[in-house]
N, C-alpha and C positions, 0 to 999 in steps of 0.2 A: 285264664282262658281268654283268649281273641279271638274277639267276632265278628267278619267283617259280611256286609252286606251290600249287595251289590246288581242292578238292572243291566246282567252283559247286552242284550239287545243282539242276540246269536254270539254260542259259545264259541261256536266254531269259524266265521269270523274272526270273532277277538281271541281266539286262544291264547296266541304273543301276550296279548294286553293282562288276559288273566295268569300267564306266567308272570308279570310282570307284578301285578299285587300277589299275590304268593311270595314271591322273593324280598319286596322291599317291605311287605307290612306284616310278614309271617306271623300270617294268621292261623289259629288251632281250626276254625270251623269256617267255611265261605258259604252263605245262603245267596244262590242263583236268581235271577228273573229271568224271566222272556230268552230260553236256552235255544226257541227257534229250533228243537232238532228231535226228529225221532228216537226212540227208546233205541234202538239197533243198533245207531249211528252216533251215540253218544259217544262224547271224545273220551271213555274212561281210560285205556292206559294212560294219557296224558297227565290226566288228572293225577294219577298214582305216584306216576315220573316227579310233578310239583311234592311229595312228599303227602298227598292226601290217602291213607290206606282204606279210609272206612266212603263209601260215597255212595249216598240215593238218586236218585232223578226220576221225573215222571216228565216226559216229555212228549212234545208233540210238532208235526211236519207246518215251519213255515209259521208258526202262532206259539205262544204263551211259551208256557212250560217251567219246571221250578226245577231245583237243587240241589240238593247240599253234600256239600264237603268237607270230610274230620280228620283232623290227625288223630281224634280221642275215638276208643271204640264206641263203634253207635250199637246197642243193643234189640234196637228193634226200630225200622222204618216205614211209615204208609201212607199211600196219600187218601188223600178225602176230597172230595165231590162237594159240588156248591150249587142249589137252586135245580139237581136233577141232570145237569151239565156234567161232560168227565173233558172239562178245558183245563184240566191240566194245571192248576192257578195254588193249591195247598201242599207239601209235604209236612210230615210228621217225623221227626229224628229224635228217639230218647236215647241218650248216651247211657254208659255204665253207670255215670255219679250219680243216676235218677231226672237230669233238668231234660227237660225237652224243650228241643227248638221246632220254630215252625215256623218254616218259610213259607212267604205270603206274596199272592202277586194279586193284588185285587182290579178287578177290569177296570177300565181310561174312561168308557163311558161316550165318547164320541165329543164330536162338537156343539150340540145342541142340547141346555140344558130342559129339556120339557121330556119327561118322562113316555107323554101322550103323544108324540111325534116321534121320540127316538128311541129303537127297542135295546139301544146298547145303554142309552144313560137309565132308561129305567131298570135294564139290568142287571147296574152298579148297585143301584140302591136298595133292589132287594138281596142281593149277594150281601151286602154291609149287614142286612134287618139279618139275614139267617146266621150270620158268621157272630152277628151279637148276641144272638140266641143260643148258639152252641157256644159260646166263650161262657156263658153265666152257667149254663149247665155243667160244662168240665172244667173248671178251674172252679177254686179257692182264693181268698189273700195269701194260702197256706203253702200253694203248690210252688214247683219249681217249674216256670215257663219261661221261653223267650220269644215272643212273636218278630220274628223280624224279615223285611221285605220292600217290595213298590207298592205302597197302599193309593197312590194315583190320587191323595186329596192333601193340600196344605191347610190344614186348621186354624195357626193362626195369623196373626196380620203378619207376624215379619216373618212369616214362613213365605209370602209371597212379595215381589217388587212393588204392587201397586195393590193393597188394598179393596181401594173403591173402584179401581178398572176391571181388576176380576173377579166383583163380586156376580158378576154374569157370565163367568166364566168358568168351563167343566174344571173340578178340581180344587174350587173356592168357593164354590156359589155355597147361600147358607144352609139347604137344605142337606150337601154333601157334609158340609162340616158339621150340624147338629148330628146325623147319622154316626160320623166319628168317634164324636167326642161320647155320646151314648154305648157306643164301641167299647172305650176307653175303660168306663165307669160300670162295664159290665162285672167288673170281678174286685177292685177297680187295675188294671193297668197302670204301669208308671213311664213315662216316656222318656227311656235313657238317654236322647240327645238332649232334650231341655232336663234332665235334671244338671247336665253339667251350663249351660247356655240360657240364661237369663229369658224369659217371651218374649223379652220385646226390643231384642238384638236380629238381624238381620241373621238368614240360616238357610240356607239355600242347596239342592243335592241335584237338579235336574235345571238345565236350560236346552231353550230351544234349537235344534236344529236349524231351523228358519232364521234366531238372531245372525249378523253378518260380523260382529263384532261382539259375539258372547261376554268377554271379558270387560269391556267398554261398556256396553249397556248394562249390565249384567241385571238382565231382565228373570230373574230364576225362580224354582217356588221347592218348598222341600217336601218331594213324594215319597220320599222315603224314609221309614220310620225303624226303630226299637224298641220297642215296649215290654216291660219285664212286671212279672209280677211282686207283690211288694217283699214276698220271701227273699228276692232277689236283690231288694236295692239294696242293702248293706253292702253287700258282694262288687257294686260298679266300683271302677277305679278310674273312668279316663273312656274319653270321646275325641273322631275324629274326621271328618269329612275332607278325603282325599281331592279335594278341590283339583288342582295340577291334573288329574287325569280326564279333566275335559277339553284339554290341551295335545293329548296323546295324538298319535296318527291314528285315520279312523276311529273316531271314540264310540262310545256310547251317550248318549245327553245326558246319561245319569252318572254320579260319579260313586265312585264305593264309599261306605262308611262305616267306622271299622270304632267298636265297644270292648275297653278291656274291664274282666271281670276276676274276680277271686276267688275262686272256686276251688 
């Protein structure tokens, strides 16, 4: 099974772009972010047309919205609510084989890391506190999950270009990262990109729009995660961060990443 994940930053927009991973990384399952588009107006024949028969989405007009895409029959899809909000940011998809995926868009948080000034960073962080509270309640070591998404924090040093520059910065700061990693250790999660990629190798999934020379500077931080439960890791085979498609016409700043498993 291929799992690719992916911040389109509007589906409909990118459509091209997302034909475009479909064909060359033919993947079984595509988890969405930020689809930007009403439940009505979602592109599903298209999707269909890329060879995906089974497809969820909880979206919404102009902000957030999630996902997912299967070639495998999904037997039951839902989303879930976070902090009292219906932002559109969780789906739930359990295939036939029993694994359940779940796509994740966790909030950006803004640019000001002070909880008491800003009501979007403060709340990321308690989106993180309730999202870790419900991972330890439904999961086991035992279960069959895949959490994968834009979790909007790099955890460790070489997930981002400069360390000590962004540790005051939304996305690194260490308050975001203990929240994480506390995340992580809720059940405990295993982080399928580093199981293939050493920590303290350079890993990067999103660069800025604002760089002038993304590739040159290549100033990046990686917001983008897989995390499996440990039933799972036997099952990983191979990791891969579609780098090139921050190159694309019109991109998205995040590029897809795409996990093959055994299943």
């Amino acid at each position: 099974m291929r799992l690719v994940t992916w911040n389109i930053n509007s589906i409909r927009l990118r459509i091209d772009l997302l034909r475009q991973v479909a064909s060359v990384m033919n993947p079984d399952i595509i988890c969405l972010q930020e689809i930007k588009v009403d439940d009505p107006l979602f592109p599903l024949d298209a999707c269909r047309e890329m060879g995906f028969g089974h497809v969820a989405f909880h979206g919404m007009k102009g902000y957030n919205g999630v996902a997912i895409l299967s070639r495998l029959p999904i037997a039951e899809a839902r989303p879930l609510s976070r902090c009292g909000r219906d932002d559109r940011r969780h789906l739930m998809a359990r295939l036939e084989n029993g694994v359940e995926v779940h796509c994740l868009y966790i909030p950006a948080g803004g640019d000001i890391p002070d909880p008491e000034t800003n009501d979007k960073f403060a709340h990321k962080l308690d989106f993180v506190r309730e999202i870790t509270a419900w991972a330890a309640a439904e999961f086991t070591p035992d279960s069959r999950a895949i959490l994968a998404g834009d979790f909007n924090i790099a955890p460790l040093e070489a997930d981002v270009w400069s360390h000590k520059q962004l540790l005051k910065v939304v996305s690194h700061t260490p308050v975001e990262v203990e929240l994480l990693n506390a995340f992580q250790a809720s059940v405990p999660f295993v982080d399928a990109m580093r199981h293939f990629v050493p920590p303290e190798e350079k890993l990067f999934t999103w660069w800025s729009y604002r760089s002038p020379d993304w590739q040159k500077n290549d100033r990046g931080r990686r917001l983008d995660h897989v995390w499996v439960t440990p039933a799972l890791v036997p099952s990983l085979r191979g990791m891969l961060v579609a780098r090139e498609a921050r190159s694309w016409e019109q991109p998205s700043d995040h590029v897809p990443v795409m996990v093959d498993f055994d299943l």
